[in-house]
C-alpha positions, 0 to 999 in steps of 0.5 A: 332320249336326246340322240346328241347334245350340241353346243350353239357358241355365241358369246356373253356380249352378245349385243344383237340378236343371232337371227340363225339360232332359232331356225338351228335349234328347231332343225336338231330338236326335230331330229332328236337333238337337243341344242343349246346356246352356250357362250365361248367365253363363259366360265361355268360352261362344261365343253366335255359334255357336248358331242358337238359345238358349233361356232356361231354367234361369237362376234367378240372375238375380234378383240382379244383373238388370242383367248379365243384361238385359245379357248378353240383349242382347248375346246377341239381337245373334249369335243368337236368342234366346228369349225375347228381350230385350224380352220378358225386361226386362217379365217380370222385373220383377213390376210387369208387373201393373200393365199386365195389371191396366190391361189388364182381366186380374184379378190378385189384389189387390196394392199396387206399392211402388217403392223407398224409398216406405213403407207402413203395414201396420197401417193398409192391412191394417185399411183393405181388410178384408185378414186376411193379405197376401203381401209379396214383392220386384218381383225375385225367382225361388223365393219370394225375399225371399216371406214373409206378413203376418198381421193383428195382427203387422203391427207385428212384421213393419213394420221387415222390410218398411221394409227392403226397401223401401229397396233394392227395389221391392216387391209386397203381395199380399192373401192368398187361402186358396185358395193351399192348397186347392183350390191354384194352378194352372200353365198352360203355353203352348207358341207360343201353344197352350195345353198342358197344367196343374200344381198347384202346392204352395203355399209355405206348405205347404213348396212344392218341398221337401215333395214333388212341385210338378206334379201334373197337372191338368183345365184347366177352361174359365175357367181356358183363358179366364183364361189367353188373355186373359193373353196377348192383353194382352202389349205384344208383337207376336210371341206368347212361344216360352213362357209359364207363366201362374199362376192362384189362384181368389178367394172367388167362383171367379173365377181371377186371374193370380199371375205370368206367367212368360216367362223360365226358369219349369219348364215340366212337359214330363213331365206335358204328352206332347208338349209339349217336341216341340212346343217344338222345332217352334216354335224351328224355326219361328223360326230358318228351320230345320225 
């Protein structure tokens, strides 16, 4: 008899394979769950008949947000959703930031530019001694619309930029080396606990598609910390089911938040034994059935 029937979210465009699904599967089947994967935006999918749906692959949504905030609600109304809605609205918009920035969390530098505002690159760029900034829309998943500026071609890339900015809010980001090397790390957390760490390829050295993106890695001791205090500075009283904190070091060694992602990051269950049982335990938890 399945003890709880769960729902792995992804979406029907699906355009790469969710290398987490497989490890989460096996980890509620073998605790007598069964789980299937389910696309947010199919049709024919009954919700009510889940005791839990869990976002995971649903990598799409940054092109039409608006549907899938609504499907979440709609979805939280018959189900449990995780995570839920109020979390899925704050972390899909990138400006979220800003809250962790006012908050006391250091995030790299970044300028918040809302639609149809203007910005001269030539003159911030020169103005904050920046020699490269990363300029990326407030929506985006998988580098979206990411692209970087460097000085002396603010000129060349100004008109993209005027472009963007008329149909969405944008993030300008200053440029860290550090991105390359020694690299951005991925810090996984599962129910609150701090799991386990990825190092990321960098975008700019051709990212998922030149070779591995997790490698495990140490979590050194103020990068845990950089991390907790990420967390204890979300506007939620329940802690995320998930979260994948991104951290990038500064010139002085100091970690920095990059994104904070608590809708459909990877969460690297292979390079963390016992993470995706762990997961399990905690859907359990919230929907009463261990």
């Amino acid at each position: 008899m399945v003890r709880m029937r769960v729902a792995l979210v992804s979406c029907l465009n699906l355009d790469q394979p969710d290398h987490d699904f497989e490890p989460l599967r096996a980890a509620f089947a073998a605790r007598g769950h069964e789980a299937v994967d389910a696309a947010w935006d199919d049709p024919a999918v009954a919700w009510g008949g889940f005791d839990a749906a869990v976002l995971r692959a649903t990598w799409d949504y940054f092109h039409r947000r608006d549907a899938f905030l609504a499907w979440c609600e709609a979805t939280a109304a018959v189900t449990r959703l995780l995570n839920p809605p109020e979390i899925v609205r704050w972390s899909t918009h990138k400006f979220y930031l800003r809250d962790l920035e006012a908050r006391g969390v250091p995030i790299l530098p970044t300028l918040f530019l809302p639609r149809g505002s203007g910005l001269d690159l030539v003159r911030e760029l020169a103005a904050r001694g920046w020699e490269a900034a990363v300029i990326k829309p407030a929506v985006s998943a998988d580098s979206f619309g990411t692209y970087r500026v460097e000085r002396g071609a603010e000129a060349e890339q100004q008109p993209h930029l005027d472009e963007l900015l008329e149909r969405r809010d944008m993030l300008v980001q200053r440029y860290l080396p550090t991105v390359v090397e020694p690299g951005e790390r991925s810090h996984v957390v599962v129910d609150g606990v701090h799991s386990h760490a990825i190092r990321k390829r960098s975008l700019w050295l051709g990212g998922r598609h030149a070779g591995p993106e997790g490698v495990a890695v140490e979590i050194a001791d103020d990068e845990r910390a950089a991390v907790a205090r990420a967390l204890a500075a979300l506007p939620f009283v329940e802690a995320p089911l998930y979260a994948r904190v991104d951290l990038l070091r500064d010139e002085a060694g100091t970690p920095r938040v990059l994104e904070l992602e608590l809708v459909e990051p990877s969460l690297f269950f292979a390079q963390g034994p016992g993470s995706a049982e762990r997961l399990v335990a905690a859907v359990e938890r919230r929907v009463g059935r261990p």
